[in-house]
C-alpha positions in Angstrom: 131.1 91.9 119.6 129.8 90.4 116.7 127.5 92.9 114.3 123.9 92.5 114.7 121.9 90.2 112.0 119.9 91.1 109.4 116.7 90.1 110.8 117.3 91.8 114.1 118.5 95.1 112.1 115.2 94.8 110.3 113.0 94.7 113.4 115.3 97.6 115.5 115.2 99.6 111.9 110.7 99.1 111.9 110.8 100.1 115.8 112.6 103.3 115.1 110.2 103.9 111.6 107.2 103.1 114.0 108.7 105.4 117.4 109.0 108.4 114.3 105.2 108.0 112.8 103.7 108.2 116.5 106.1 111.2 117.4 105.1 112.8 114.1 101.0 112.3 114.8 101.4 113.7 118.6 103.2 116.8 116.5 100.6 117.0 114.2 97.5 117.1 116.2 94.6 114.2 115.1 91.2 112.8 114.4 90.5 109.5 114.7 88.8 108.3 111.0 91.7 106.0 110.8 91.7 104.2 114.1 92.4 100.8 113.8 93.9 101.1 110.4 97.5 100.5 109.4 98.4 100.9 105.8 101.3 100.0 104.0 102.4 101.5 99.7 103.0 99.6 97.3 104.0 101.2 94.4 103.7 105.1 93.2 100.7 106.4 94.3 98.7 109.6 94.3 99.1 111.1 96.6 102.9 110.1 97.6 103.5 107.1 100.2 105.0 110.4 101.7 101.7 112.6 101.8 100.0 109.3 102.6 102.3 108.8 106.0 101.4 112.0 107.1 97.4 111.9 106.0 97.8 108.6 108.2 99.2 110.5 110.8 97.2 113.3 111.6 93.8 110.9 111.3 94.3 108.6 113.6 96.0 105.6 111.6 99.4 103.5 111.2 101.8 104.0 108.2 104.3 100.6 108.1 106.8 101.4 105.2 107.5 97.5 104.9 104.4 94.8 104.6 103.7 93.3 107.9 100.8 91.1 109.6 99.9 94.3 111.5 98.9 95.9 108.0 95.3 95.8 107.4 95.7 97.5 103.9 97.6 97.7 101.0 97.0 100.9 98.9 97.9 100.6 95.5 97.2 102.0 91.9 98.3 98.9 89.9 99.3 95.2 89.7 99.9 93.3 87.0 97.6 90.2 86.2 100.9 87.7 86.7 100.2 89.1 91.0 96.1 88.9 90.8 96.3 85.4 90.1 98.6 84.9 93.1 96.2 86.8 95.5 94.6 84.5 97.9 91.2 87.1 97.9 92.0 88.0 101.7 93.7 90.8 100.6 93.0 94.8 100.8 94.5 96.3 97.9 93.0 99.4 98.0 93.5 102.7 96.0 94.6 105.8 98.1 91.5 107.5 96.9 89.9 105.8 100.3 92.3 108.0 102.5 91.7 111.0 100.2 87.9 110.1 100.3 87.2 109.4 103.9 89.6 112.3 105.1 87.2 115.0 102.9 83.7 113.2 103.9 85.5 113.2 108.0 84.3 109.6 108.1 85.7 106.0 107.5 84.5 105.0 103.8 83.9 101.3 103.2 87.5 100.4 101.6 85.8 97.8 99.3 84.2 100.5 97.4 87.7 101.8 96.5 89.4 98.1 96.1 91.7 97.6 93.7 89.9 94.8 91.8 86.6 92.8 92.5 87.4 89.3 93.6 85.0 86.5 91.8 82.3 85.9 94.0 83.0 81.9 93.5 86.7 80.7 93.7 88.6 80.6 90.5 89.4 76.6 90.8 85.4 76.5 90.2 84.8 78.4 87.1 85.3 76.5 83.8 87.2 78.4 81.6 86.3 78.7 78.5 89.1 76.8 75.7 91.2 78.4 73.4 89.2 77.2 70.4 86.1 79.0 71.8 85.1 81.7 69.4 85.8 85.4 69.8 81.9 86.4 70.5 81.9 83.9 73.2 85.2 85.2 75.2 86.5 87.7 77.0 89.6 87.1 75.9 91.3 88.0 72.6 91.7 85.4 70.2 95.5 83.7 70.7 97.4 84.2 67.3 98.1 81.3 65.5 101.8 80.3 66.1 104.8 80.8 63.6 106.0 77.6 64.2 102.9 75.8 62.6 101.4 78.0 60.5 104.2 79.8 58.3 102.9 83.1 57.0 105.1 82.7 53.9 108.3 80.2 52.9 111.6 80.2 54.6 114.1 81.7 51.8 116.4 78.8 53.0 114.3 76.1 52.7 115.1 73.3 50.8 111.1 72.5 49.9 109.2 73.3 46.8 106.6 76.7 47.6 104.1 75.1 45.0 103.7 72.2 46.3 100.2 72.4 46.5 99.6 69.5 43.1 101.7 66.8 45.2 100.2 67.0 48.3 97.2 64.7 46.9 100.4 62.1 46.8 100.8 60.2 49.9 104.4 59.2 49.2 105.5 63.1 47.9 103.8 64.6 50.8 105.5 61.9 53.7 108.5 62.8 52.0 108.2 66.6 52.8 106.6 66.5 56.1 108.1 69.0 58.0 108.5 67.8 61.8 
């Protein structure tokens, strides 16, 4: 016979990850904090994905090594801004203090006190954001440096064009004449 595809290596490969985790939390004896919970790492974390698999294990939750739709949460200690803008806001990014957390208080925490980030409380197609002229005191945002291209800091060494040419820019025909496009 032919070999198997991809995708169905892929599901046979998460049956066999998902037969292992419940074998492991049988072994390991459990409480329940994390019933109803199924976790997936992205990302180094601290603790381990590892230590995290097992923490999930003996409390009553689900560890998926790969993202799936059963995954209720994502724990992770970073993502770079490029990915929040991509986020829909349904997500649960979540830092593994929330395991950590909930394990040492023997209850469920609220995972929104440990998200990742604060979604806006309005959606991001609604808020006007402020233009690049707007001044420094009035932004979040650092000013944007002017760019090289338009405003040279000093003269090209192998340019062809006068450096004092500050007189004959009151001439309309010297200055057309040196425009630089």
């Amino acid at each position: 016979g032919s070999a198997p595809s991809f995708g169905a290596y892929m599901r046979l490969k998460k049956q066999k990850l998902h037969h292992q985790f419940i074998q492991s939390a049988r072994a390991s004896g459990t409480t329940s904090i994390f019933a109803g919970v199924h976790i997936t790492v992205n990302g180094r974390t601290h603790p381990t994905a590892a230590e995290l698999r097992l923490l999930m294990a003996r409390h009553g939750g689900m560890f998926s090594v790969y993202p799936s739709s059963a995954v209720t949460h994502t724990i992770i200690s970073n993502l770079p801004d490029v990915k929040i803008k991509q986020l829909s806001g349904n997500e649960r990014l979540v830092r593994a203090e929330w395991i950590t957390e909930s394990i040492a208080r023997g209850t469920l925490l609220p995972w929104r006190q440990f998200a990742l980030y604060r979604p806006p409380a309005f959606p991001l197609a609604a808020v006007s954001l402020p233009s690049p002229r707007t001044s420094p005191r009035h932004s979040s945002r650092p000013p944007t440096p002017p760019s090289p291209y338009t405003e040279p800091s000093r003269p090209r060494p192998s340019s062809s064009f006068s450096s004092s040419s500050s007189s004959s820019s009151s001439s309309s025909s010297s200055s057309a004449s040196h425009s630089i496009v």
